[in-house]
C-alpha positions as a Markdown table, in Angstrom:
| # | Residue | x | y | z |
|---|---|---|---|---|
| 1 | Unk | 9.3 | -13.7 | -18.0 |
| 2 | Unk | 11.1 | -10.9 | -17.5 |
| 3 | Unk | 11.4 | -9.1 | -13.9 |
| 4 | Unk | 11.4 | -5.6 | -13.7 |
| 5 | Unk | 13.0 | -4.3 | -9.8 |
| 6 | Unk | 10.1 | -2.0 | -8.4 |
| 7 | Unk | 11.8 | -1.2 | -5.0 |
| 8 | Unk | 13.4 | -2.6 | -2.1 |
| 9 | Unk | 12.5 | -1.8 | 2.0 |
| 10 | Unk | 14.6 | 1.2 | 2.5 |
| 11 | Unk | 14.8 | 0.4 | 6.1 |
| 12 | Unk | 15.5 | -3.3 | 5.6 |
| 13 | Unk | 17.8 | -3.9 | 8.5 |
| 14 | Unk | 20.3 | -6.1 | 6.4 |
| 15 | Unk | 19.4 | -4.5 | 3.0 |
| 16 | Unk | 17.5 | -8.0 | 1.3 |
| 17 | Unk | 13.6 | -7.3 | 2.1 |
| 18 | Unk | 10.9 | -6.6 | 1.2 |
| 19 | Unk | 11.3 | -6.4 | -2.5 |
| 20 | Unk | 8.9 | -5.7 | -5.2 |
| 21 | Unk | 9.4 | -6.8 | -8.8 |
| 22 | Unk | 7.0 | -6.7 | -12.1 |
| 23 | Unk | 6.8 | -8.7 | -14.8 |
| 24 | Unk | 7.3 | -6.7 | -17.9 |
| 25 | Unk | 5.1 | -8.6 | -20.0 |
| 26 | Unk | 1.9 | -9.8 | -17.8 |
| 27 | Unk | 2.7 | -6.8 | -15.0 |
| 28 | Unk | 1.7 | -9.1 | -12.2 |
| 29 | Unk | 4.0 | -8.1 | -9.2 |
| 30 | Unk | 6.4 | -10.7 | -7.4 |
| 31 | Unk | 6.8 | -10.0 | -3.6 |
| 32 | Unk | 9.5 | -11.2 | -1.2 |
| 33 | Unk | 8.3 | -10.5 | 2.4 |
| 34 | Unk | 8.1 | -11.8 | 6.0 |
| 35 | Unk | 6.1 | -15.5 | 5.6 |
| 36 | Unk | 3.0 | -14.6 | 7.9 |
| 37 | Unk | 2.9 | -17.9 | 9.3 |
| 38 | Unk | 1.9 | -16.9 | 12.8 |
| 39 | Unk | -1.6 | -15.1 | 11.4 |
| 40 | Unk | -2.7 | -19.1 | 10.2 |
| 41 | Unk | -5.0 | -19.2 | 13.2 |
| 42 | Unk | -6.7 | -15.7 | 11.7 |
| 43 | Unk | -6.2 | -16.3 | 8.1 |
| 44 | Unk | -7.1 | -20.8 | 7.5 |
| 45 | Unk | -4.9 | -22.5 | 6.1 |
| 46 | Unk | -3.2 | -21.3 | 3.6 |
| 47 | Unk | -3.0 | -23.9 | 0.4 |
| 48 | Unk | 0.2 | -25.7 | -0.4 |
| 49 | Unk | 2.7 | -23.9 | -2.9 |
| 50 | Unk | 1.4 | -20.6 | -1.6 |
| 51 | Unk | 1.9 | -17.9 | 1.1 |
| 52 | Unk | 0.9 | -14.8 | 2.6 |
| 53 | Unk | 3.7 | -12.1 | 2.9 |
| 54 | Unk | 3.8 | -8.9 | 4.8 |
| 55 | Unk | 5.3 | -5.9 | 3.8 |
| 56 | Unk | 5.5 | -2.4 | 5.6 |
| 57 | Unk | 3.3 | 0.2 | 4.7 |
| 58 | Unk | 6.3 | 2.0 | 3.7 |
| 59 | Unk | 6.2 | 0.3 | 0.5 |
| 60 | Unk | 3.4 | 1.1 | -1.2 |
| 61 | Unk | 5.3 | 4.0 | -2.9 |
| 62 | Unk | 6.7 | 1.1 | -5.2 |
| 63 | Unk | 3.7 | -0.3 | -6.0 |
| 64 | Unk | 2.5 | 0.2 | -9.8 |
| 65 | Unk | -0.6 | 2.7 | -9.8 |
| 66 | Unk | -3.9 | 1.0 | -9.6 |
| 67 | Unk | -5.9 | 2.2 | -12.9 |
| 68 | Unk | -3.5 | 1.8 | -15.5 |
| 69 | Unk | 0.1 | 0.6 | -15.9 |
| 70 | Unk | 2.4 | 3.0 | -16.4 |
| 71 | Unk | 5.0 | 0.3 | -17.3 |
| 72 | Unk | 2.9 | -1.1 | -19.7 |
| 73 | Unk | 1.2 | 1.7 | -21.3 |
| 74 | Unk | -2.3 | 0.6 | -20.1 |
């Protein structure tokens, strides 16, 4: 696997997150976010060895286009 850095909140208060990477080989997208454990009541429980992350609207801009990869050449 090999991580390619997609963006990072530009109005992180301390600079570490959100961040959005893709992998350069499968382009699935790794996000680090806020762990939404207080929307458990809304969501149901959330399965072990995964979570729900929220990042700010803001952020979309890093996010790859939706038909086609342009990182991949899809």
């Amino acid at each position: 696997m090999s991580l390619e850095f997609l963006g990072k909140d530009p109005d992180s208060p301390n600079g570490g997150s959100p961040t959005i990477w893709q992998d350069s080989e499968t382009g699935d997208l790794w996000i680090q976010g806020w762990a939404a454990q207080d929307l458990v009541a809304e969501i149901g429980k959330i399965p072990d060895g995964e979570a729900v992350v929220r990042i700010p609207r803001r952020m979309l801009q890093f996010l790859p286009e939706v038909n086609g990869d342009l990182r991949r050449g899809d």
